[in-house]
C-alpha positions in Angstrom: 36.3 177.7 -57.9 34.9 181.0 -59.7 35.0 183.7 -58.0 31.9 186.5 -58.6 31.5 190.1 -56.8 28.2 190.9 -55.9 27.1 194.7 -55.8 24.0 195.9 -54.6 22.8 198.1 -51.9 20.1 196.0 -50.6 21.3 193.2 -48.4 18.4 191.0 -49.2 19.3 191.0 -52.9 22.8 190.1 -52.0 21.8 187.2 -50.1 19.5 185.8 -52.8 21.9 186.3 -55.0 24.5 184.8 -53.0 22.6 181.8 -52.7 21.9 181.2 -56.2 25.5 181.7 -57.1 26.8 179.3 -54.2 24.2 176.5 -54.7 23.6 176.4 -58.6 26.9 177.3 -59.6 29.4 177.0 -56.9 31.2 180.0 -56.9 32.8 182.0 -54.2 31.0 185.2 -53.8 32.3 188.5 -52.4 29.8 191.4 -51.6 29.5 195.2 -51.3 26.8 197.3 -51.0 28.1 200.5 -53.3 30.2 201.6 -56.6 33.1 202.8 -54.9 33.8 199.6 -53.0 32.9 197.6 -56.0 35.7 199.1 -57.6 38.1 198.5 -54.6 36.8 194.4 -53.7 37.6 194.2 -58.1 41.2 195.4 -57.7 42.0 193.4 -54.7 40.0 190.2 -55.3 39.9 189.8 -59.5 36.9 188.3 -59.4 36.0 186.3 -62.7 32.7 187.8 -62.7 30.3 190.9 -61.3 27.0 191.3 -60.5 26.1 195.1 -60.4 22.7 197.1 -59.6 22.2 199.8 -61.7 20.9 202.3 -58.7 22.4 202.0 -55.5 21.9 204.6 -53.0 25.5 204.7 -52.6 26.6 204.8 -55.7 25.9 204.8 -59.2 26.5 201.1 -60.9 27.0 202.0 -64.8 29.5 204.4 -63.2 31.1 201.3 -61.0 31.2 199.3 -63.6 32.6 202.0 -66.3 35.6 202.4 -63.6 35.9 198.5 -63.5 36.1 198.0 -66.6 39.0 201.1 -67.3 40.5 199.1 -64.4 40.4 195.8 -67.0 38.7 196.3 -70.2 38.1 192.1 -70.0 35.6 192.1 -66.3 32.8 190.0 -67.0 29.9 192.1 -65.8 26.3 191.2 -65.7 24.5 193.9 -64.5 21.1 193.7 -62.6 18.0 196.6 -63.2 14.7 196.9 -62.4 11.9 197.1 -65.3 12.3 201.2 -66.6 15.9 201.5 -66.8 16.1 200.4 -70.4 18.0 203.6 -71.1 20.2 203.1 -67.8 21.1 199.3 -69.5 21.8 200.4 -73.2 24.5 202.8 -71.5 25.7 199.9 -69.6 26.0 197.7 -72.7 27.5 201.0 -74.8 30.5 200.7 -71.8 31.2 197.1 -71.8 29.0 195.5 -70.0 28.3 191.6 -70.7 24.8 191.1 -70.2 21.8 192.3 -67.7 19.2 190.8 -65.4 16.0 192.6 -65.1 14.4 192.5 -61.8 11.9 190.4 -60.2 14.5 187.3 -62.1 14.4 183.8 -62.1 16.7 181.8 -60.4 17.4 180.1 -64.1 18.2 184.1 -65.4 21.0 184.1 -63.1 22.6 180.8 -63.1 22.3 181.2 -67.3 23.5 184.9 -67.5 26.3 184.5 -65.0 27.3 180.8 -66.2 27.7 182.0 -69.7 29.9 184.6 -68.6 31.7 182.7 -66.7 32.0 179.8 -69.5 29.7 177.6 -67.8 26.6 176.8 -70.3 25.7 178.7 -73.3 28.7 181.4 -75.1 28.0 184.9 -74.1 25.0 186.1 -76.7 23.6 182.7 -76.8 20.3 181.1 -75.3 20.0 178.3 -73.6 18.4 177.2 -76.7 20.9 178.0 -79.0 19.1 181.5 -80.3 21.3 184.8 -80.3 20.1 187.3 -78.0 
């Protein structure tokens, strides 16, 4: 079973999140609410992938997931932004980062951005379609 770390200050968003992962792609999930622990659950869990809000109030997530992926330059992170962060997400993708989610999703923009990173579905870059994104 996959294993995917879900970071975001808002427990609702966790939960949905949760849920989607669980259901659609049955994966264990692991959650924290800030960068800092982010970084700590990564190191002791290894999770195959992350989930990561770019603002938290407890921490900054292009920062949490800069640290992650020092930590191991292979983390599989997908990281989640509201609409007006486009600068915030091209630094994300400048560090490393796999792919984003802009918020309000879909349930399909999850189980497709976090299936491809963890190799269920479509290769990383790819649509569901077969288009390069």
């Amino acid at each position: 079973m996959k294993k995917v770390l879900v970071v975001d200050d808002a427990r609702l968003m966790r939960n949905i999140l949760r849920r989607i992962l669980e259901e659609d792609l049955e994966c264990s999930v692991i959650e924290a609410c800030g960068g800092e622990e982010a970084v700590e659950l990564f190191k002791r869990h290894s999770p195959d992938a992350v989930t990561m809000d770019v603002t938290m109030e407890n921490g900054n997530g292009i920062e949490a997931a800069r640290a992650i992926l020092a930590y191991d330059r292979e983390a599989s992170i997908v990281m989640v932004t509201s609409t007006g962060q486009e600068r915030m997400v091209a630094e994300a993708v400048r560090c490393g980062v796999k792919d984003f989610i802009l918020k309000p999703f879909t349930r399909e923009r999850i189980r497709n951005a976090v299936g491809r990173v963890l190799g269920i579905g479509a290769p990383v870059g790819w649509t569901m379609a077969g288009e390069y994104r």
